[in-house]
SEZANU-437881 format. One line per 10 residues: number of its first residue (from 1); for each residue y negated, x negated, z negated of C-alpha. Coordinates in steps of 0.5 Angstrom, whole numbers, plus 500, padded with zeros to 3 digits. Each point is the difference from the previous one (the first is absolute). Layout:
N
NUM = Y:X:Z  ...
This chain:
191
1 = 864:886:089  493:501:499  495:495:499  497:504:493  503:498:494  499:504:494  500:499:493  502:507:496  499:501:492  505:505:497
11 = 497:504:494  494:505:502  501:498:507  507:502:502  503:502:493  497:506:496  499:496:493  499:506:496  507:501:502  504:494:497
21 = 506:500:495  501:495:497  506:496:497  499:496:492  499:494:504  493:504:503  505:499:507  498:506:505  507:504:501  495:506:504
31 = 494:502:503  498:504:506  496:497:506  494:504:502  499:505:506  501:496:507  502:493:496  507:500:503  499:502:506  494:495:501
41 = 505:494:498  505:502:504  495:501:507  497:493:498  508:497:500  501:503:505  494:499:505  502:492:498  495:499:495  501:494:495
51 = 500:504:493  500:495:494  500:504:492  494:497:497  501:502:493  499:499:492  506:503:496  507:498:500  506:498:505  504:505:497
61 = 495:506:501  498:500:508  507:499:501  502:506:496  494:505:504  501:497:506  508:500:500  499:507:498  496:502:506  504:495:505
71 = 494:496:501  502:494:497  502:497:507  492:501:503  497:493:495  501:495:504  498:496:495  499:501:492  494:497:496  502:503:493
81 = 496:498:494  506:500:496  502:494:504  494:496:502  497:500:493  493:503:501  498:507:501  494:501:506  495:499:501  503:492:500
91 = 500:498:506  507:497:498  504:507:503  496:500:506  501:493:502  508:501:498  500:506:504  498:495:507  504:495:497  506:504:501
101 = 498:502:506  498:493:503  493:502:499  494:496:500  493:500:499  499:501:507  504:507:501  496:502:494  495:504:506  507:504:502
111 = 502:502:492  497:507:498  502:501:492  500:508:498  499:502:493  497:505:494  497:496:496  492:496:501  501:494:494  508:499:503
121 = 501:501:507  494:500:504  497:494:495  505:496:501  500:501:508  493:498:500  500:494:496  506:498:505  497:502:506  504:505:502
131 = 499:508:503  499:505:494  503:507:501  499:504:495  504:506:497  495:505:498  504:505:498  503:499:494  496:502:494  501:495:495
141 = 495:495:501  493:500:501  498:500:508  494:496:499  499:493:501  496:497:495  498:494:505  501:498:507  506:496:498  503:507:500
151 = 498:503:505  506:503:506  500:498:506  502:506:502  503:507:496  505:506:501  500:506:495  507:501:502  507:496:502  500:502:507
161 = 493:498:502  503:493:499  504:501:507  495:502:503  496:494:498  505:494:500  500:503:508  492:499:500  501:492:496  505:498:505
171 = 497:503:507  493:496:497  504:494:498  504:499:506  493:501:504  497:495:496  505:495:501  500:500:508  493:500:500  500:493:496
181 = 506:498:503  498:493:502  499:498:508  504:495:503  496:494:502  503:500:507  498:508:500  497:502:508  494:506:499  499:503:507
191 = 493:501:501
């Protein structure tokens, strides 16, 4: 299991908004992933990575996408606004994501959020103090911020950056933790 955990947004992220069918109740029944989403999840899961679907919409409709493309077993946990009552940037659905994982603000250091959208995922993720990744590469949403509150960590114009950087945040978190690890009182150093 890799130290990095990661929280992912769906619409304009994995999903390809502009492709969704929806029901009368406004429940997506379809949708398209973009290019290389399938694949970046599936090496995420399969490289041990913790994946949690930080979202706004409804249960139903992740569920009907991602069972479609059998992905629904790489969210380890699901912090869905339909559920939690509130729409990011609310800190409520970062905190019920590490709750569900048994997260506290001492492992926000090991948590990237990624996600399309400045005013929602990547505010939301500052506020709450946790690495923002931003999806640029949809073209819904205007990509500049309007102050530092929305200003990424970090961006990738494609879903298969993502990997590549996960790598790179894991490799630096790691380092970081042996270099602070405490050191033993009764610890000798050899002059």
């Amino acid at each position: 299991m890799k130290d990095l955990i990661i929280f992912l947004d769906s619409g304009d992220t994995l999903v390809d908004e502009s492709t969704e069918v929806r029901d009368e109740r406004g429940i997506v029944q379809y949708a398209e992933l973009f290019e290389g989403a399938r694949e970046t999840l599936l090496k995420l899961y399969e490289s041990g990575y913790t994946i949690a679907l930080v979202a706004d919409g409804m249960r139903e409709s992740f569920e009907n996408v991602y069972n479609k493309y059998n992905l629904n077993h790489c969210f380890k946990v699901r912090a869905i606004s339909g559920d939690v009552g509130c729409e990011k940037p609310c800190e409520k659905m970062f905190y019920h994501a590490m709750n569900e994982l048994g997260l506290t603000d001492k492992d926000k250091d090991r948590i990237v959020m990624v996600g399309n959208n400045l005013k929602r995922d990547i505010l939301g993720a500052n506020r709450v103090g946790i690495t923002s990744i931003l999806a640029s590469y949809s073209p819904r949403y205007d990509m500049r911020p309007k102050n530092e509150n929305e200003i990424p960590d970090y961006v990738i114009a494609s879903p298969i950056e993502l990997v590549g950087l996960i790598e790179q945040l894991d490799i630096q978190y790691k380092n970081r933790k042996i270099l602070t690890r405490p050191v033993s009182e009764n610890a000798v150093f050899k002059e």
